[in-house]
C-alpha positions in Angstrom: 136.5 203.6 164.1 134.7 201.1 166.2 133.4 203.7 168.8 131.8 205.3 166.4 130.6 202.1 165.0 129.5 200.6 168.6 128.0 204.4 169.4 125.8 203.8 165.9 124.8 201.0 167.3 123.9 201.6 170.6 122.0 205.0 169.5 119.8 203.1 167.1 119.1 200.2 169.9 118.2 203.0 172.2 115.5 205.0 169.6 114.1 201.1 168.9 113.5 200.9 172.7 112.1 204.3 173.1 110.1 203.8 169.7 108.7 199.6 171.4 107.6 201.8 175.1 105.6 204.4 172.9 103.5 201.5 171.5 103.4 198.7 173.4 99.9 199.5 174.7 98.7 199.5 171.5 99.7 196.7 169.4 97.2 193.9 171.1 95.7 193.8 167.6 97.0 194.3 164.6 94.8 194.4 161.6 94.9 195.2 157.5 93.1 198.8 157.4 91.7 200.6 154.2 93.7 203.7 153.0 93.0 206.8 151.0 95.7 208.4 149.4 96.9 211.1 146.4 97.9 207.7 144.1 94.5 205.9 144.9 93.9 203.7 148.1 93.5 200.2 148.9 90.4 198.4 150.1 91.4 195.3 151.8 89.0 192.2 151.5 88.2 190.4 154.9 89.3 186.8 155.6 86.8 184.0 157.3 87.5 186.0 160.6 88.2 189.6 159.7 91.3 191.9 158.8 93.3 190.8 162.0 96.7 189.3 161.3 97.5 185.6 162.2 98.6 185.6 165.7 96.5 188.0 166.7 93.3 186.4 167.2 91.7 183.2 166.3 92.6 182.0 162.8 92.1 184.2 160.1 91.4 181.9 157.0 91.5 183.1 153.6 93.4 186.4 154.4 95.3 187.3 151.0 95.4 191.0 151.9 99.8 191.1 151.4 99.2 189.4 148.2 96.9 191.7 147.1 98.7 194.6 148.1 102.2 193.3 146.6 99.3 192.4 143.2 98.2 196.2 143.3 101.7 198.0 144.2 100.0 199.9 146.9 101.2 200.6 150.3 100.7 198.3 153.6 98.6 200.4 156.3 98.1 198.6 159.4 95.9 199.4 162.5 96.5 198.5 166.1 94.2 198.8 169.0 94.8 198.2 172.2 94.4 199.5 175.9 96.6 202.3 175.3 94.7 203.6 172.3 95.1 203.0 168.6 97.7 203.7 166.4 98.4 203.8 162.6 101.6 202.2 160.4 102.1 203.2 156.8 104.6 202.2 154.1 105.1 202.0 150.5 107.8 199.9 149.5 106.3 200.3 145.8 107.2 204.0 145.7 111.8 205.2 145.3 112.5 207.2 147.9 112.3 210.7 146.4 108.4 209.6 145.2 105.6 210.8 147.3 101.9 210.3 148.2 99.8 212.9 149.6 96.9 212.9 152.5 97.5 209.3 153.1 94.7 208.9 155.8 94.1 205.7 157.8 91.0 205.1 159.8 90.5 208.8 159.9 94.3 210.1 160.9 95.8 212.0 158.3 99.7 211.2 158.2 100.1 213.7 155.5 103.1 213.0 153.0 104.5 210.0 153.3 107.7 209.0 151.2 108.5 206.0 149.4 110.3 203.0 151.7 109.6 204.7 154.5 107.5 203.4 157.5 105.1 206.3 158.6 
């Protein structure tokens, strides 16, 4: 019972690594980003310096977008920029796992269908 347990473990640590080397170039910034989707979309609102996340930046005053998300029910899409390119994150903790949304496209890249509680 505790190999399998410890091999559980370990396989998980090692898709986390592989998952954190895929990225890495691309998470210098890390910003709010609007969203289309089948259920509607979300429009964030800017704070005194932009859509960048605290600790990403200089200080972004007046930044309510999570509130206004959690407000709205809608899902949390996030873009990062950096060296390596850009990439897109995606999920809808408002949604139970067997609920869908359609064509949820972030800064023009279409992820498609994206499940509930899932991070896309």
């Amino acid at each position: 019972m505790m190999k399998r347990l410890y091999a559980s473990l370990h396989d998980a640590f090692a898709a986390g690594m592989e998952a954190f080397w895929i990225v890495r170039d691309r998470t210098e910034v890390v910003s709010h980003a609007a969203y289309t989707g089948s259920r509607g979309g979300f429009n964030p609102t800017p704070g005194t310096a932009g859509l960048h996340l605290n600790g990403f930046g200089e200080l972004n005053r007046n930044l309510f977008c999570t509130k206004a998300i959690l407000a709205a029910k809608k899902g949390t899409s996030l873009k990062c920029s950096g060296k390596g390119g850009k990439l897109v994150v995606y999920n809808n903790p408002n949604l139970s796992q067997h609920e869908y949304e359609d064509n949820v496209t972030i800064d023009g890249v279409n992820l498609g269908r994206c499940y509930g509680r899932q991070t896309y």
